[in-house]
C-alpha positions in Angstrom: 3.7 10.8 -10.7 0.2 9.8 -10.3 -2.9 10.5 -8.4 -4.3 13.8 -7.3 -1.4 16.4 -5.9 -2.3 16.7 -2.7 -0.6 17.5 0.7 -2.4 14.1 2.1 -3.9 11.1 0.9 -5.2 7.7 2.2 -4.7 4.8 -0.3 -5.3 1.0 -0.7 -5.1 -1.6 -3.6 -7.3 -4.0 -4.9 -6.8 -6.3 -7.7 -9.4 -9.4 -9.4 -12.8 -9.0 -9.4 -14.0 -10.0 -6.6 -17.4 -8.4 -5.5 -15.9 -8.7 -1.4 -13.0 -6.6 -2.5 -15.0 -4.0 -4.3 -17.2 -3.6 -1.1 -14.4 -4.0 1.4 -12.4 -0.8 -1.2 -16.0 0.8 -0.8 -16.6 0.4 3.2 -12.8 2.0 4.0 -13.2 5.2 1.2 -16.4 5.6 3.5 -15.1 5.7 6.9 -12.0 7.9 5.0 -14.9 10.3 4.3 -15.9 10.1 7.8 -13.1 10.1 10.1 -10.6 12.1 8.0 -10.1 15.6 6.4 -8.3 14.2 3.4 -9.2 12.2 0.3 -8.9 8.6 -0.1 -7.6 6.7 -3.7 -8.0 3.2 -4.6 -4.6 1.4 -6.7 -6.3 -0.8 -9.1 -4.6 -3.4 -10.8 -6.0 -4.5 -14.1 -10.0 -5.1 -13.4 -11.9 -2.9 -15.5 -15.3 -4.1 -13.3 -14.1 -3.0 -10.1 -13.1 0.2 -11.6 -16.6 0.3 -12.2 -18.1 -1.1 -9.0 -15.9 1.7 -7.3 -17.1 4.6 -8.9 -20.2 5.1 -6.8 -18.1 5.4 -3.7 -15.5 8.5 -2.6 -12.4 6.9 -4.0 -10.0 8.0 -7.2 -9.6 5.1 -8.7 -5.9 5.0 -10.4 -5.3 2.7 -12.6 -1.8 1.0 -12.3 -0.3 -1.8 -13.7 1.0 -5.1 -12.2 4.6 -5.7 -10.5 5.9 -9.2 -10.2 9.1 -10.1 -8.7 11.2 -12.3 -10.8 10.0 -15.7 -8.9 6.2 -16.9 -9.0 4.2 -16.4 -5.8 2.0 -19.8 -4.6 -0.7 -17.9 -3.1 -3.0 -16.9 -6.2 -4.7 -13.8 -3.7 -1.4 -12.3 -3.3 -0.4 -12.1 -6.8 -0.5 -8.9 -7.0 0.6 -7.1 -3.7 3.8 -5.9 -5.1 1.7 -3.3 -6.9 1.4 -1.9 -3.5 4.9 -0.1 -4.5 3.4 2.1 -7.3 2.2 4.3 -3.9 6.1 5.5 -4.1 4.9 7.0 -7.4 2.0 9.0 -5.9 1.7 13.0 -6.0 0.9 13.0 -3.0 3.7 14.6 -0.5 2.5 12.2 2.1 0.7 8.9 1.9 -1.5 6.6 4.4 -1.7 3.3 3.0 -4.1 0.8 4.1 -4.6 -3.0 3.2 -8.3 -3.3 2.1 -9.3 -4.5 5.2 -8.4 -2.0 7.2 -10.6 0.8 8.1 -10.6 4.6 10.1 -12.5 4.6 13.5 -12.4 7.8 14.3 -11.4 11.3 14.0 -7.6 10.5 15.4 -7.0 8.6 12.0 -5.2 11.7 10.5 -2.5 11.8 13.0 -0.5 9.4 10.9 0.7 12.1 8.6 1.7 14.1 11.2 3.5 11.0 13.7 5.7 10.2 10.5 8.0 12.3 9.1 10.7 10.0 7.9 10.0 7.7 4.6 8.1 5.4 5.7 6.9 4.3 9.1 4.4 1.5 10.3 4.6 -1.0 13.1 6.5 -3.9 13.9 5.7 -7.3 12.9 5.7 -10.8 14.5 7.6 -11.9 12.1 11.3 -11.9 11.3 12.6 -11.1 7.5 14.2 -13.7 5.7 17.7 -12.2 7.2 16.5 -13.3 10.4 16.0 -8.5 11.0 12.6 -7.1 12.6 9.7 -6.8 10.1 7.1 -3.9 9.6 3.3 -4.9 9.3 2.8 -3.1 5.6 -1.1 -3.4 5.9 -0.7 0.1 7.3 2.2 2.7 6.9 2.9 5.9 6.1 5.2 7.0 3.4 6.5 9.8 1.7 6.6 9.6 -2.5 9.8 9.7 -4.6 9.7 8.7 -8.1 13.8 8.0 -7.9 12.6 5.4 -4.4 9.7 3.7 -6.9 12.3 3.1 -9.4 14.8 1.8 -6.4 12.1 -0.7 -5.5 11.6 -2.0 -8.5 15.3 -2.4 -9.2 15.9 -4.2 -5.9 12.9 -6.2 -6.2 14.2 -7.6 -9.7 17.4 -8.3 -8.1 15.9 -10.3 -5.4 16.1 -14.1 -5.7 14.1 -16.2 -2.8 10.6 -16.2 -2.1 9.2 -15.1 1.5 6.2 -16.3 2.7 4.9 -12.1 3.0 6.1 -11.3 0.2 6.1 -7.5 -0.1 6.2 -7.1 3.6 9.6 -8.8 3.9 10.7 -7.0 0.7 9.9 -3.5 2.2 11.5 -4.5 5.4 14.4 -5.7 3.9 14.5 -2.8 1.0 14.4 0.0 4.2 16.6 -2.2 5.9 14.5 -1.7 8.9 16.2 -2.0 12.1 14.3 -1.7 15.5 14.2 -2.3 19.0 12.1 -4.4 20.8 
């Protein structure tokens, strides 16, 4: 596993080297130091600089390495959202993840951890998967670690054939096989 072995940790990914991402990365470890009693760790996916840029905020950065699904993906700022899957790898028994743009607003954050206690959990989406199912919103969920589930990702994801126009969301969705009610 990776990352500091703790009971609870907020994560997000960044990837490029973009100066907005760096600052967006820094703004949400902030309001993590803020509005929660838990550390906060940054994915970062080849970028050197922003492992720089981040080190003057509270964020570990962990340094991971792309995952690309065996078709190409059109949009070039998505490229590398599949590397959102290495939080499955984590020490971490329990795991917040946020997209970069997301950020605590108070206090009440921290009862994520404690609403989930199945493998993962996060909202429903708009959107339908590609199998025409429900889809989970992945910009925020809550998961629970397993080295054997991050190696079960990345074996179905290699499997997979078709494109989606969310990528990893419809993968996730699909992978957990999520079924919900409306």
């Amino acid at each position: 596993c990776i990352g500091p072995a703790v009971p609870r940790l907020w994560v997000t990914l960044a990837f490029g080297d973009a100066y907005n991402t760096t600052q967006l990365v820094g703004l949400q470890s902030l309001s993590t130091q803020l509005h929660s009693q838990h550390k906060h760790a940054t994915l970062v996916v080849d970028s050197p600089s922003m492992e720089l840029s981040l080190a003057a905020y509270p964020t570990t950065v962990l340094r991971v390495g792309a995952i690309l699904p065996p078709w190409s993906i059109d949009r070039e700022h998505w490229a590398h959202v599949f590397a959102k899957l290495h939080m499955f790898r984590l020490c971490a028994k329990h795991v917040a993840f946020l997209d970069v743009d997301a950020f605590l607003m108070d206090s009440r954050a921290d009862r994520i951890f404690d609403l989930c206690n199945v493998t993962l959990c996060a909202v429903r989406d708009d959107f339908l998967t590609t199998t025409g199912d429900p889809m989970v919103n992945v910009g925020v969920m809550a998961v629970r670690p397993a080295l054997r589930l991050f190696d079960s990702t990345l074996e179905a994801l290699q499997r997979r054939s078709h494109k989606a126009l969310l990528p990893e969301q419809v993968f996730i969705s699909e992978f957990f096989n999520v079924s919900m009610r409306a």
